[in-house]
VEXTORMI-505110 format. One record per residue (C-alpha): residue in three letters; x, y, z. Coordinates in Angstrom, 2 decimals. Layout:
<atoms>
     r        c1        c2        c3
   ALA         X         Y         Z
...
</atoms>
This chain:
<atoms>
     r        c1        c2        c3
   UNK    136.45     72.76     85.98
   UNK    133.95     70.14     86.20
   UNK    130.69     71.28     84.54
   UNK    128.66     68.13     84.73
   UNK    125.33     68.82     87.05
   UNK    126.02     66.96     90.40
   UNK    123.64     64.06     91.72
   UNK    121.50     66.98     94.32
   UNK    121.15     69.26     91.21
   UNK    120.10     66.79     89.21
   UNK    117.48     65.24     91.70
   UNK    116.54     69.65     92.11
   UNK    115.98     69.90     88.23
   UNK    113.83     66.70     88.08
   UNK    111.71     67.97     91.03
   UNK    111.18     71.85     89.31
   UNK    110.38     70.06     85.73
   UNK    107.41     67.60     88.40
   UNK    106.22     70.76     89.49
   UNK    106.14     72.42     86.63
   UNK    103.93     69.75     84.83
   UNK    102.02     69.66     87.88
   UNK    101.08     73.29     88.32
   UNK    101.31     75.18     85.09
   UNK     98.06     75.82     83.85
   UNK     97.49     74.42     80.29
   UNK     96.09     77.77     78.83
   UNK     98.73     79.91     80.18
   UNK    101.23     76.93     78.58
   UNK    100.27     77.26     75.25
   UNK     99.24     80.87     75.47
   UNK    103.49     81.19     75.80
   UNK    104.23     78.78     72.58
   UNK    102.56     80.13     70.37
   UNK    103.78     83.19     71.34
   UNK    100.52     85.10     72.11
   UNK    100.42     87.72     74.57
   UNK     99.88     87.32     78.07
   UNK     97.27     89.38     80.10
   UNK     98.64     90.55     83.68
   UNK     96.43     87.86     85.17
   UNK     98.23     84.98     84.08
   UNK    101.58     86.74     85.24
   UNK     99.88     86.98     88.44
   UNK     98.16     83.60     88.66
   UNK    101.44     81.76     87.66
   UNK    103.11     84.05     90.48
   UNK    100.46     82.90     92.95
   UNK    100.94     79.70     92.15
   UNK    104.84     79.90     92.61
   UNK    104.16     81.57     95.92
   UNK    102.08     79.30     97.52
   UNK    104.72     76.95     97.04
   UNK    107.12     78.88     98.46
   UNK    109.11     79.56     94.78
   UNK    107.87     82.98     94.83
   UNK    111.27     84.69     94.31
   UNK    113.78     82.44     93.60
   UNK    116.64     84.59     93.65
   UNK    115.91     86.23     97.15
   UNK    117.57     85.01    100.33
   UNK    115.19     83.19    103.16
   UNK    115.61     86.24    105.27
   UNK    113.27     88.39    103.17
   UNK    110.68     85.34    102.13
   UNK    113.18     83.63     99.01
   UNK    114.18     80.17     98.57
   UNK    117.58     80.49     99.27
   UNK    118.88     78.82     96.39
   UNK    122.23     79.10     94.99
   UNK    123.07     80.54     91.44
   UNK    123.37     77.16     89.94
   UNK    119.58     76.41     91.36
   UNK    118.68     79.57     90.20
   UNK    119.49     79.23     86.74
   UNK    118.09     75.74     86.94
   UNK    115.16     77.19     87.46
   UNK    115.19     79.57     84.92
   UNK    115.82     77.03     82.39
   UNK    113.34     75.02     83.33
   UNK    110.28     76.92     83.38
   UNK    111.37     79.07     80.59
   UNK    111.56     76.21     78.12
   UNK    108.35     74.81     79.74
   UNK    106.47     77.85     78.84
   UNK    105.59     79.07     81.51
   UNK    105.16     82.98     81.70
   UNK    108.70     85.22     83.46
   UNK    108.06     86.12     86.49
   UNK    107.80     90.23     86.14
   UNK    111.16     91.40     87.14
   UNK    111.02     94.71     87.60
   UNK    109.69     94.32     91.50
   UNK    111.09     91.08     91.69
   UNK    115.01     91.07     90.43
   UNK    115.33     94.56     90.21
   UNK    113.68     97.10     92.56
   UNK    113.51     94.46     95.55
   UNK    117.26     93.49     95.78
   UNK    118.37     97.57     95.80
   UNK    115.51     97.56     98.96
   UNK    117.44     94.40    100.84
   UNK    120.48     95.69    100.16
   UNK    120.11     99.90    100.47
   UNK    116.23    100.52    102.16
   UNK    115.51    100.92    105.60
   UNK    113.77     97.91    107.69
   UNK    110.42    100.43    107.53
   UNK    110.85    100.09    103.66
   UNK    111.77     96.32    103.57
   UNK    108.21     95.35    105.59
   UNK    105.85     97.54    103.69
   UNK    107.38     96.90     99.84
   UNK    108.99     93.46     99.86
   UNK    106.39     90.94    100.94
   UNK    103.87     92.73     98.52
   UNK    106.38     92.15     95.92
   UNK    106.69     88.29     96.84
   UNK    103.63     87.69     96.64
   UNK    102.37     89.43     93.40
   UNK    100.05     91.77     95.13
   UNK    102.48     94.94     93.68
   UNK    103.05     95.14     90.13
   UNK    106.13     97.51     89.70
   UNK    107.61     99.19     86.75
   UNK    110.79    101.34     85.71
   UNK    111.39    104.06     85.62
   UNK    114.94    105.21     84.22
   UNK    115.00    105.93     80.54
   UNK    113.95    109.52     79.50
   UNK    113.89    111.21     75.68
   UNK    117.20    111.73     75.46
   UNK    118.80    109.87     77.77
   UNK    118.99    106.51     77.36
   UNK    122.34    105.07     76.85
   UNK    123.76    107.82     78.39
   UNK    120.95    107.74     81.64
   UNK    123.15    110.18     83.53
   UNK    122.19    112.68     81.34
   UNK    118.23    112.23     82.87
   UNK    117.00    115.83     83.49
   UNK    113.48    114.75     85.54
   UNK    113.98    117.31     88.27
   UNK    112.52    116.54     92.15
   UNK    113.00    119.44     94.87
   UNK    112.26    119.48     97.97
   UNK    109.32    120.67     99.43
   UNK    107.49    120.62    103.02
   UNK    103.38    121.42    103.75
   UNK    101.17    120.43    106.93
   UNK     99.30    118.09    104.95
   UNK    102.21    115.97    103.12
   UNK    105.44    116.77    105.28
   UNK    108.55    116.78    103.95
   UNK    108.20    115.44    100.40
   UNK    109.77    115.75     96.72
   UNK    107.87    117.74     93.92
   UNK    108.26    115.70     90.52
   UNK    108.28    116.51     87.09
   UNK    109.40    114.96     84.05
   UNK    108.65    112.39     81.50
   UNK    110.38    108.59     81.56
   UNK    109.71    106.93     78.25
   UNK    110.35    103.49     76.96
   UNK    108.59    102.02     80.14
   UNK    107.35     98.74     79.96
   UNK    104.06     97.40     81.12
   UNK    103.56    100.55     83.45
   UNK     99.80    100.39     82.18
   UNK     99.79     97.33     84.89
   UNK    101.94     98.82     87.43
   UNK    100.80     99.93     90.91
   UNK    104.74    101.70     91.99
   UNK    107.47    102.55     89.54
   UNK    110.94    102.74     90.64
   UNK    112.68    105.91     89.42
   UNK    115.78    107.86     89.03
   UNK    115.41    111.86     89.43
   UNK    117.81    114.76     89.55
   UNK    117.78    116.30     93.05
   UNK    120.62    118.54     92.19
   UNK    121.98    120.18     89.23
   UNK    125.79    121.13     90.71
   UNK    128.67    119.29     89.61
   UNK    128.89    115.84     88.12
   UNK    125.57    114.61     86.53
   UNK    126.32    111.11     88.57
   UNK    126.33    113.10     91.95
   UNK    123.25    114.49     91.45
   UNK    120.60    111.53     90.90
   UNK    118.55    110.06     93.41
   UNK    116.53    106.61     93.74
   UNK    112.57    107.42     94.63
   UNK    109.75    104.86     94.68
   UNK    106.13    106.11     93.05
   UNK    102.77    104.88     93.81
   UNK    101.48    105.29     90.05
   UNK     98.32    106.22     91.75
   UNK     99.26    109.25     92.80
   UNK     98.09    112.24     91.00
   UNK    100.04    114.20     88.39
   UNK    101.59    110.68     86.33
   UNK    100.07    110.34     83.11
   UNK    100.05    106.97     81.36
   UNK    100.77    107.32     77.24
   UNK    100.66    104.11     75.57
   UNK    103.59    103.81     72.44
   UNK    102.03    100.92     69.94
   UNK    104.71     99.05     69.16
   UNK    105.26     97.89     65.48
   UNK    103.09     94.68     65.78
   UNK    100.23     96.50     66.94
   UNK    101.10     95.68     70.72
   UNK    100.72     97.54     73.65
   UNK    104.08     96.70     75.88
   UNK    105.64     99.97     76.16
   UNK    104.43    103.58     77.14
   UNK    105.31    107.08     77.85
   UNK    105.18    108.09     81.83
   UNK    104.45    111.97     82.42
   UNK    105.01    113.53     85.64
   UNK    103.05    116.84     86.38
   UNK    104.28    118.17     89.98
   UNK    103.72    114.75     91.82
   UNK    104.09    114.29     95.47
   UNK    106.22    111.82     96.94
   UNK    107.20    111.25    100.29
   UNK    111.08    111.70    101.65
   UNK    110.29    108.24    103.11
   UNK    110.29    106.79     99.32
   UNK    113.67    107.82     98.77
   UNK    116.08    104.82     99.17
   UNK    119.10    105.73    100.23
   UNK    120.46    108.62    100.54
   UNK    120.04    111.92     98.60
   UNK    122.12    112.11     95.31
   UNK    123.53    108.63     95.88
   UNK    120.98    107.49     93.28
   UNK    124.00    106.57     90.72
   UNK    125.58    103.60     92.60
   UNK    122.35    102.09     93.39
   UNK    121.06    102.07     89.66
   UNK    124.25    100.35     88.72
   UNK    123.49     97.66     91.30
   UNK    120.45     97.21     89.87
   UNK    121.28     96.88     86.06
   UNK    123.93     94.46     86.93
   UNK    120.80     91.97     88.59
   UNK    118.87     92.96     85.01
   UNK    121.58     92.43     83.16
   UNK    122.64     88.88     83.99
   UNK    118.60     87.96     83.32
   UNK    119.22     89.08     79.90
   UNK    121.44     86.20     79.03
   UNK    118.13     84.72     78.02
   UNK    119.41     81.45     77.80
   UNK    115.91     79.98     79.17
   UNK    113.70     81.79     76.47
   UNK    116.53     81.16     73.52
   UNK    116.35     77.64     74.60
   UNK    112.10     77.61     73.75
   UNK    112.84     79.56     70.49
   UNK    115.42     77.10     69.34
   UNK    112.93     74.15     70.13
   UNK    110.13     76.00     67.97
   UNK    112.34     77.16     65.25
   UNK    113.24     72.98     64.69
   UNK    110.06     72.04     64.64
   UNK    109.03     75.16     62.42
   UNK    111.61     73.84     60.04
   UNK    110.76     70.40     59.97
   UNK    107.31     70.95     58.83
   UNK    106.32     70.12     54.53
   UNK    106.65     72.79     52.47
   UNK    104.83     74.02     49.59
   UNK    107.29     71.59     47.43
   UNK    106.79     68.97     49.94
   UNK    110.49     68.94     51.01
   UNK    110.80     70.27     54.85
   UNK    113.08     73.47     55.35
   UNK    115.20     71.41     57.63
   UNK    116.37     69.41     54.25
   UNK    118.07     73.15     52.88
   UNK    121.75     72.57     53.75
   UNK    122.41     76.38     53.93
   UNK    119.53     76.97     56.39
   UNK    120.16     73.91     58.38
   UNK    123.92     74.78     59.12
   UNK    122.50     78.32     60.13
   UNK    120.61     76.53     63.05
   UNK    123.33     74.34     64.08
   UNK    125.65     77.48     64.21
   UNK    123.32     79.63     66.55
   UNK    123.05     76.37     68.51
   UNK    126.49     75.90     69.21
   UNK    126.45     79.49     70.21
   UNK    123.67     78.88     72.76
   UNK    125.33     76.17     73.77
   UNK    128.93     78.11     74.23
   UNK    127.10     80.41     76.20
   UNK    125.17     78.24     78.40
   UNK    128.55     76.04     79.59
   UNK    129.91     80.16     80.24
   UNK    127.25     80.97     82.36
   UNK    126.80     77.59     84.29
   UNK    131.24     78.01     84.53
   UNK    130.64     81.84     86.10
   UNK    128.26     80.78     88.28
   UNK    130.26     78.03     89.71
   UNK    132.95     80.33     89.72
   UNK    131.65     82.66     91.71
   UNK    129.93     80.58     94.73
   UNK    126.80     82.72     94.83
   UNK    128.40     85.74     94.90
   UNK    126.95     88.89     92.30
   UNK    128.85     88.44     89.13
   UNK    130.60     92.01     88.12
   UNK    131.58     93.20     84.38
   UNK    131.49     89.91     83.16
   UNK    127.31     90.39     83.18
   UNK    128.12     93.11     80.33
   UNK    129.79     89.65     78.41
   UNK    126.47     87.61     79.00
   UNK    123.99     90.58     78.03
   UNK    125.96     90.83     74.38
   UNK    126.00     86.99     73.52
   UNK    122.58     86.36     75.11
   UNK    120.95     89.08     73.31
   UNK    123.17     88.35     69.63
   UNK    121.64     84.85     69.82
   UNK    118.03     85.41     70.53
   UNK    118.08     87.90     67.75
   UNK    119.40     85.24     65.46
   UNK    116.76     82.93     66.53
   UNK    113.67     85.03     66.02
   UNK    115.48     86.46     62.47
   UNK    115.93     82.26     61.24
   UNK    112.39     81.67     62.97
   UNK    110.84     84.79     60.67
   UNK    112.48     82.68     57.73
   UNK    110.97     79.44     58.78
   UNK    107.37     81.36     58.23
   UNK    107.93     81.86     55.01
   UNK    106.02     84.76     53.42
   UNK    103.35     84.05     55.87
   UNK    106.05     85.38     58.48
   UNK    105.14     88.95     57.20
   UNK    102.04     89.25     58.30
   UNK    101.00     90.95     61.31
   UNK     97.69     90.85     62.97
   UNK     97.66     92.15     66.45
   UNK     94.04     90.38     67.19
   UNK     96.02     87.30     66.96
   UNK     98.18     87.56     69.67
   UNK     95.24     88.16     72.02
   UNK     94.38     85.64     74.13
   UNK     91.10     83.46     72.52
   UNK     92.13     84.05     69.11
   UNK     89.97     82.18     66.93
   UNK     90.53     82.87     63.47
   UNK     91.90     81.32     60.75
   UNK     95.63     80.24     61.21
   UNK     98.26     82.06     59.89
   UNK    101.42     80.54     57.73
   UNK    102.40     76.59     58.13
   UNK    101.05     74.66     61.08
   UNK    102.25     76.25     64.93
   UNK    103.95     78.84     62.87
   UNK    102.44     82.29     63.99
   UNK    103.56     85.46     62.05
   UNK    106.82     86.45     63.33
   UNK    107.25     90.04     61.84
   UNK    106.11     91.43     64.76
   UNK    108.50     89.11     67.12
   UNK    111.00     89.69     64.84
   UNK    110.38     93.60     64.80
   UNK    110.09     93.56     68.74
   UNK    113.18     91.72     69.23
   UNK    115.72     94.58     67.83
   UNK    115.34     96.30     71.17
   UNK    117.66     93.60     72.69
   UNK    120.84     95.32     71.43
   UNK    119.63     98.38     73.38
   UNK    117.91     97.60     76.81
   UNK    119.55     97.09     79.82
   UNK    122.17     99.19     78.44
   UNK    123.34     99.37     74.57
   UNK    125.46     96.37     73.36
   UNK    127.99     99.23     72.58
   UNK    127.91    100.42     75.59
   UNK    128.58     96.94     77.42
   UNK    131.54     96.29     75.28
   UNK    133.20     99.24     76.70
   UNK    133.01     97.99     80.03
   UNK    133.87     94.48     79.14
   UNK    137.35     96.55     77.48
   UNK    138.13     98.77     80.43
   UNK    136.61     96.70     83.77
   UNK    137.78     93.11     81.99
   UNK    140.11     93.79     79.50
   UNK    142.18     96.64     80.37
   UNK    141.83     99.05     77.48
</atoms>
């Protein structure tokens, strides 16, 4: 199979890497380099941006508002403004929630959530992952039942807790899976409801991370109301669509863009003069350790590209499993050699300077921020999106035939 990029998606790459150089504002740029955090405004100014120029979702078909582009454009894409810095595009709404509406939600559903989505005016969050049940999510125990009153209709009564939910301080809906029925097979019995976080009873716990961050948080739900209308789907068919959805999240997690920026750092990390005036990059040992993980990178780039081909746009099935292990593997590599590459200065952690407008006094060797906390933060790769152990079982039975 012929892997080399053909003459249109060559011309395509040149005119996303214009664009990008164009339109990427310089603060929100380096405020991704350095690795500082982001506030939800620059998410949503850089998704603005891609909007107005009609990029807005690039892996949605025109129908619904996308660009249409192929798998091979997509990942282009990816690539591209990954490695340029510019901030993801949030993909709960965007990759996950909004391709489970196209494919499963009523036309009434596709009008009022998706164009909201598209254009950044929605900020969704997940909802799947309870204490508990995680790995094994269809053990989830958040219970909804029916109810019906003349003010709300027919609607479902929530309660529950989801935990490990990321940036649903920001979110306006959260996608969620509930039990509606506790017969028979715990699979049978799950159902796929969309939340307006507004509404009352949810309860917003932040969980500060190890670096002093505040990405991840506890969701409580005290008898909220939701209406049968948020339900996509139908009732207790919740399973199959959550498996559509983590096989969309699960090819994004191939990371190949954002291992691609950590490589570039880590090299120029190395190459800087050490206390002993000799550059890192000169150490044999730790040299050979980069070109391994970049070979690696590499291997899994000319894989994904060769999938994508193979497939001719079409969703790729257990083989996503393949790309979440290696993608994940390699970016934890890369953040573990670029923790090194600090030096002792590597262990320290100041939250304050990953805020944007940090002013202090730098930290470690020149463009080197402390990477304990990146380093720390980057362990949950072998677990969301589903376990690594987990996705080698279903690259043995689905691919493999153990």
């Amino acid at each position: 199979m012929n892997l080399d990029p053909s003459e249109s998606e060559q011309v395509f790459r040149a005119e996303v890497r214009a664009f990008i150089e164009r339109e990427l504002p310089d603060d929100i740029r380096q405020t991704v380099l350095m690795g500082r955090e982001l506030a939800k405004e620059d998410y949503l100014r850089w998704q603005r941006i891609l909007y107005k120029r009609g990029w807005g979702a690039p892996g949605w078909p025109t129908a619904f508002g996308g660009t249409g582009w192929n798998a091979v454009e997509k990942h282009i894409f990816d690539e591209e403004t990954t490695t340029a810095g510019a901030p993801g595009q949030i993909a709960f709404g965007l990759a996950m929630v909004a391709p489970v509406i196209m494919a499963y939600g009523t036309p009434a559903q596709q009008q009022r959530f998706l164009p909201r989505i598209l254009s950044g005016e929605d900020w969704w969050c997940q909802g799947y992952s309870e204490p508990g049940s995680g790995s094994d999510l269809a053990s989830l125990k958040m219970r909804a039942e029916l109810a019906h009153d003349a003010e709300n209709g027919n609607h479902y009564i929530l309660n529950g807790q989801k935990t490990w939910n990321t940036l649903g301080q920001h979110a306006d809906w959260i996608f969620c899976l509930v039990r509606t029925n506790i017969e028979g097979r715990p699979q049978a019995g799950i159902s796929f409801v969309l939340v307006d976080m507004k509404s009352t009873g949810i309860t917003v716990r932040p969980i500060i991370m190890l670096d002093g961050g505040h990405e991840i948080n506890d969701v409580f739900f005290d008898n909220v109301k939701v209406p049968i209308a948020n339900r996509i789907g139908e009732e207790n068919k919740g399973w199959s669509y959550a498996k559509f959805l983590l096989g969309h999240e699960r090819t994004g997690l191939a990371l190949i863009g954002q291992s691609k920026r950590v490589l570039k750092r880590l090299k120029n990390m190395a190459a800087l003069e050490r206390a002993n005036g000799r550059p890192l990059i000169e150490n044999q040992r730790f040299r050979d350790r980069i070109a391994r993980v970049e070979i690696d990178l590499t291997a899994l780039d000319m894989t994904m590209m060769r999938l994508l081909s193979a497939g001719e746009g079409k969703p790729l099935g257990p083989e996503v499993s393949m790309l979440k292990i290696r993608g994940t593997e390699i970016l934890q590599v890369l953040t573990e050699l670029s923790m090194m590459a600090c030096g002792h200065a590597g262990l320290a952690s100041l939250p304050q300077a990953w805020k944007p407008g940090w002013t202090g006094v730098p930290i470690g060797y020149a463009h080197t921020p402390p990477m304990a906390g990146v380093y720390f933060n980057m362990r949950k790769l072998s677990i969301f999106g589903g376990s690594n152990e987990i996705q080698k079982n279903i690259v043995s039975q689905m691919i493999l035939g153990l």
